[in-house]
C-alpha positions, 0 to 999 in steps of 0.5 A: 234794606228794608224792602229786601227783607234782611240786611246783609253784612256789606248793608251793615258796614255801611251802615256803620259807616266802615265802608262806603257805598261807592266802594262796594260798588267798586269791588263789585266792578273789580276795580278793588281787589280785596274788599277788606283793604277798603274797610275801616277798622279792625277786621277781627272785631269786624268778624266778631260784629258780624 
């Protein structure tokens, strides 16, 4: 994260452990439709948090 310059909202969830790297990596392969069935948590304190 560091290296990029900034942290982006994905970096930050898992970082906050509400989401895994390995399901990031299977939304990016379509293998998951909608990324925010994975995440853990309240989607509108996760947008507030973002």
């Amino acid at each position: 994260m560091h290296e990029k310059g900034y942290i982006s909202p994905l970096d930050l969830l898992i970082k906050m452990e509400r989401i895994t790297p390995k399901q990031v990596e299977d939304w990016k392969r379509s293998r998951v439709s909608y990324l925010e069935r994975m995440i853990l948590g309240s989607l509108s304190k996760l947008q507030f948090i973002l």
